[in-house]
C-alpha positions in Angstrom: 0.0 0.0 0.0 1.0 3.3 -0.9 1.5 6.3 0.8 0.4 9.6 -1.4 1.0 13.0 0.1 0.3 16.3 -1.8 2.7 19.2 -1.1 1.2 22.0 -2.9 1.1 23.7 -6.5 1.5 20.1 -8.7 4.0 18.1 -6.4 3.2 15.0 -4.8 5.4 12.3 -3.2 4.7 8.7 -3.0 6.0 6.6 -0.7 5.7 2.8 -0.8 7.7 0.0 0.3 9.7 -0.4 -2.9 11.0 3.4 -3.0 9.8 6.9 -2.6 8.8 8.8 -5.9 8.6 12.7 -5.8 6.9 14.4 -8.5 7.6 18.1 -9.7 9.3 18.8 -6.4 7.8 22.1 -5.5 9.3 25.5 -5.0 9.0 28.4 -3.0 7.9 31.0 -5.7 4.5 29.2 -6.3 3.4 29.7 -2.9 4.3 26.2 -1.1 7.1 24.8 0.9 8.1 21.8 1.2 11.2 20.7 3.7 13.6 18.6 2.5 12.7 15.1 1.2 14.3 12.0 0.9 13.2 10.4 -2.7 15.0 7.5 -4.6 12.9 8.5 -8.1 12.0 12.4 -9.0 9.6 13.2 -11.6 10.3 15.9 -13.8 6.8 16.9 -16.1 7.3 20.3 -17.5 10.0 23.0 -17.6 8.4 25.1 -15.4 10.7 26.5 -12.1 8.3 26.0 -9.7 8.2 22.5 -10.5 11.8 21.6 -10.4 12.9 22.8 -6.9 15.9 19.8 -7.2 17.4 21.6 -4.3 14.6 20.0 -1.7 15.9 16.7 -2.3 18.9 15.0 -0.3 21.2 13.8 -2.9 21.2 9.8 -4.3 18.6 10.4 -6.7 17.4 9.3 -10.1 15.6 11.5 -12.1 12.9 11.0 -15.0 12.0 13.4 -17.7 9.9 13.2 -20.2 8.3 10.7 -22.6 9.2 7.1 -22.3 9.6 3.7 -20.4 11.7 3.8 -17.0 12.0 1.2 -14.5 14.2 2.2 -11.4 13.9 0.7 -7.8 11.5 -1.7 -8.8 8.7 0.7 -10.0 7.9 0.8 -13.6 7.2 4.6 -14.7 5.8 5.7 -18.4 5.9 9.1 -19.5 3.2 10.6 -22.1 3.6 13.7 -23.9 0.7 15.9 -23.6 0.3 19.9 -24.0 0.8 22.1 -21.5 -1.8 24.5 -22.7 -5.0 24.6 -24.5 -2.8 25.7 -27.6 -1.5 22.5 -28.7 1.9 23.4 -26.7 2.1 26.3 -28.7 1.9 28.8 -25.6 4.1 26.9 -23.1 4.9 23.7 -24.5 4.8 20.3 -23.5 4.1 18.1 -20.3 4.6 14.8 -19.4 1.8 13.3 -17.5 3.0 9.8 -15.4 1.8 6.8 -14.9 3.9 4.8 -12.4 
């Protein structure tokens, strides 16, 4: 069983017995703070600054980004492209939405 906690803005961290995954660590700028986190997986989905706040994390880390297959620790995570506006990406690009 997993344990999901949201920390604000569009970062999340889940915790289960196989690793920790952090997603789009959050940062200061958007509002939210988060203290620093232990995570063996960090999910990168956009390009975006208050979503990448690598700093909040203790070192020893893997990081995913973008589209594709990963498997690290045991968890298998799949990146999709998908807009990051109602433009077709052509206001602020793309995202990467995760299935793990």
């Amino acid at each position: 069983m997993a344990e999901i906690r949201w920390y604000g803005h569009n970062c999340f961290r889940i915790r289960a017995r196989e690793a920790t995954v952090i997603i789009d660590p959050v940062h200061r700028s958007t509002g939210y703070a988060m203290g620093k986190q232990n995570a063996d997986i960090v999910a990168l989905s956009n390009s975006g600054e208050g979503s990448r706040n690598l700093t909040a994390i203790r070192p020893e880390f893997q990081t995913v980004e973008g589209p594709g297959e990963y498997e690290m620790h045991d968890v298998f995570v799949t990146g999709i492209r998908t807009y990051h506006d109602d433009q077709q990406g052509k206001a602020l690009g793309y995202n990467t939405c995760y299935v793990i």
